[in-house]
Z-matrix of the N, CA and C atoms (Angstrom, degrees):
N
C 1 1.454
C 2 1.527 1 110.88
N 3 1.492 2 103.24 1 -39.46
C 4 1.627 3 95.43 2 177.75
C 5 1.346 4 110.73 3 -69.57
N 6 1.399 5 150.97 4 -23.97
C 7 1.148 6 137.08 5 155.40
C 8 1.592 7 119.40 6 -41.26
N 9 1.010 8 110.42 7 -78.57
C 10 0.901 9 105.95 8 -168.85
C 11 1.767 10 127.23 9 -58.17
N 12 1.440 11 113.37 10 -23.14
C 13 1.283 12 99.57 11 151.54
C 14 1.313 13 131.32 12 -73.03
N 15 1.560 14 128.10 13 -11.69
C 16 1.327 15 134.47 14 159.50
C 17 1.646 16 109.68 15 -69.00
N 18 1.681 17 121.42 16 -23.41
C 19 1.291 18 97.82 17 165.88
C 20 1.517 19 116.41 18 -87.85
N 21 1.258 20 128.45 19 12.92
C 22 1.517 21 123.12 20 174.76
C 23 1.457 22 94.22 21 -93.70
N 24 1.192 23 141.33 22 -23.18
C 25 1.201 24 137.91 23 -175.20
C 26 1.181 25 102.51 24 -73.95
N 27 1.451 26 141.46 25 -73.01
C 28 1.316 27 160.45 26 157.01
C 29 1.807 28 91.21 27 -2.30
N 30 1.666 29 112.00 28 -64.81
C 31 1.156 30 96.69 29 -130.69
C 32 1.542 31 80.98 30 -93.14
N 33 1.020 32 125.93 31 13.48
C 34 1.769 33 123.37 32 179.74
C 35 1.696 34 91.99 33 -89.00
N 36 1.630 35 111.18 34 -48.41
C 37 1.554 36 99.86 35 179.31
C 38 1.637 37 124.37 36 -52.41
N 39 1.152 38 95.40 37 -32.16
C 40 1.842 39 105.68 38 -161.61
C 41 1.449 40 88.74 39 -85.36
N 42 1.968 41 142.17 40 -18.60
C 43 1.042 42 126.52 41 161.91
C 44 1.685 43 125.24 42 -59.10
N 45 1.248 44 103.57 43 -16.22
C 46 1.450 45 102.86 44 -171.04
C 47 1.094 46 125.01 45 -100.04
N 48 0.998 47 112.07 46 13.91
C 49 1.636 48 140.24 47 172.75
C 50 2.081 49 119.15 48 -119.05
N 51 1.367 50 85.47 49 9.90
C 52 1.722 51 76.54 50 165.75
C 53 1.414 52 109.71 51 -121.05
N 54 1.217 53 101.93 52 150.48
C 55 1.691 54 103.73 53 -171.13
C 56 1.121 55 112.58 54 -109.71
N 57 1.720 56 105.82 55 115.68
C 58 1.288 57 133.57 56 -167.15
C 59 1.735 58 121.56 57 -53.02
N 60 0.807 59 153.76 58 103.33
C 61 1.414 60 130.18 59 -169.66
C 62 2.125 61 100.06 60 -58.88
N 63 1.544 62 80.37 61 168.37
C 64 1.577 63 92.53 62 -168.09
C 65 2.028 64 109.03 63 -93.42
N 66 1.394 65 108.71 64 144.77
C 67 1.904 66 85.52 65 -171.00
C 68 1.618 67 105.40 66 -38.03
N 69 1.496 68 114.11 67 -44.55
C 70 1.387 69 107.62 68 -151.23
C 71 1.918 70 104.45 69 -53.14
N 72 1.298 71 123.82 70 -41.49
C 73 0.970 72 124.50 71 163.95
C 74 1.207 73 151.97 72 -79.89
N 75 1.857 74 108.20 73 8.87
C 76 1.209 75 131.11 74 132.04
C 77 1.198 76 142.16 75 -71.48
N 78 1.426 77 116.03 76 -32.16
C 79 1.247 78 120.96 77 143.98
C 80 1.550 79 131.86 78 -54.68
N 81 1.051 80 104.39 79 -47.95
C 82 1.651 81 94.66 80 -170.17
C 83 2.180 82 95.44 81 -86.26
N 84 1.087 83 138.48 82 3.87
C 85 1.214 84 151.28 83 163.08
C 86 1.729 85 99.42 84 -60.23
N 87 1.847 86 96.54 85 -70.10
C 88 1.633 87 102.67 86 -165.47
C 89 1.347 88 95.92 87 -64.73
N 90 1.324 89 148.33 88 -42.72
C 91 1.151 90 166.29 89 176.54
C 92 1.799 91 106.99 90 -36.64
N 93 1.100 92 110.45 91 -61.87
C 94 1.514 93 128.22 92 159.78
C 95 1.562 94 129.84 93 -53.75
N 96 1.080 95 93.60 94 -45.52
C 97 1.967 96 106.36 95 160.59
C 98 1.535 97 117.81 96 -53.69
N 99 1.713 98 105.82 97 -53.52
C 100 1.127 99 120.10 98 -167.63
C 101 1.906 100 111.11 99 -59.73
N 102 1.182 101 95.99 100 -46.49
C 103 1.485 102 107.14 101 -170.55
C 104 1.604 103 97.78 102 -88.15
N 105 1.091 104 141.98 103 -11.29
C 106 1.475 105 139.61 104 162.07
C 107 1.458 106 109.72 105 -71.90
N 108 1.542 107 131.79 106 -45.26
C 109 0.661 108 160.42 107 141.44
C 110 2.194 109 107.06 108 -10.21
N 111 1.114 110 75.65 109 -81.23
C 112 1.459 111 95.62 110 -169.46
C 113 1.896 112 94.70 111 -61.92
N 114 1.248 113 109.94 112 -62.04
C 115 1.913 114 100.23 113 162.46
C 116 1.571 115 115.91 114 -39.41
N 117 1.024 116 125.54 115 -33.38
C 118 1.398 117 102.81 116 -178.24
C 119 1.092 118 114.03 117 -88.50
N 120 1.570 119 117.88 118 -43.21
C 121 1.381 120 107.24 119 174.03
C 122 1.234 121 123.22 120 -51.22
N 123 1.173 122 130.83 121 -47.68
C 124 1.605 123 130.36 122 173.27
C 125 1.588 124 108.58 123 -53.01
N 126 1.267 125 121.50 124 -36.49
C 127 1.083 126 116.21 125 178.00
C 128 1.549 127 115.77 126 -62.91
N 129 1.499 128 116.99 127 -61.56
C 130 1.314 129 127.71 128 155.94
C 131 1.529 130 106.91 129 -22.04
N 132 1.206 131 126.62 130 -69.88
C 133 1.771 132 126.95 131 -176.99
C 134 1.029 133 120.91 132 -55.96
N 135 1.415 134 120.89 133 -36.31
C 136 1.765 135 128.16 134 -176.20
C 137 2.004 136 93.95 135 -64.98
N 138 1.298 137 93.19 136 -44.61
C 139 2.017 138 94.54 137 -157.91
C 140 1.514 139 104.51 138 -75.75
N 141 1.629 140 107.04 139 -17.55
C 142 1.575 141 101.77 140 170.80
C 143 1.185 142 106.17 141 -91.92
N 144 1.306 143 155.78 142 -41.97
C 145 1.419 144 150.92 143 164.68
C 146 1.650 145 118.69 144 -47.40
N 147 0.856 146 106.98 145 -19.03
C 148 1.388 147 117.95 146 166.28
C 149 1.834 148 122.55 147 -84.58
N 150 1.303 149 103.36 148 -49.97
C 151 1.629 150 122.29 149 -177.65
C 152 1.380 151 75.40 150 -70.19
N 153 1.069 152 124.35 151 -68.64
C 154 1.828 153 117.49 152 -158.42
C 155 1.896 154 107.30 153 -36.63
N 156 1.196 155 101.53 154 -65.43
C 157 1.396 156 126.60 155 167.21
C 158 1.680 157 106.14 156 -13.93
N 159 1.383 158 96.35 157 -79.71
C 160 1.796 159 127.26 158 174.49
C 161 1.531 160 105.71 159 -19.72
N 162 1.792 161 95.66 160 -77.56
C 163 1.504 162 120.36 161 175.81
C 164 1.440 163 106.60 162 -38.17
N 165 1.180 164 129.65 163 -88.76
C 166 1.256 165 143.04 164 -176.70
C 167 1.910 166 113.85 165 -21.37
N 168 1.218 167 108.09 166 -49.11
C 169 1.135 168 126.36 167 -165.31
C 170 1.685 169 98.43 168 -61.42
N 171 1.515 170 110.32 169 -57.28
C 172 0.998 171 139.47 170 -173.83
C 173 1.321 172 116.74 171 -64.90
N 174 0.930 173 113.31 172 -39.96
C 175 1.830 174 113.16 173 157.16
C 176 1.281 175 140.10 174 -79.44
């Protein structure tokens, strides 16, 4: 038991030393995901509707 409350201690110290990003740069982060996100998938859909296309033709 004493370990492990010495590792909540540990790991509360080693929290106070990482640097948090700020909202403004969480937002525009999740913001960036979202719309990358959304590019690939469309991308992904265009190249399967097409291969599909291909296939089809071809059989």
């Amino acid at each position: 038991m004493a370990r492990f409350i010495q590792y909540l201690k540990d790991t509360r110290g080693e929290l106070k030393h990482v640097s948090w990003p700020t909202q403004k740069q969480t937002t525009i982060f999740t913001i960036l995901v979202i719309v990358l996100s959304l590019i690939v998938a469309l991308y992904l859909g265009v190249l399967d509707y097409i291969l599909t296309g291909v296939l089809n033709r071809v059989i």
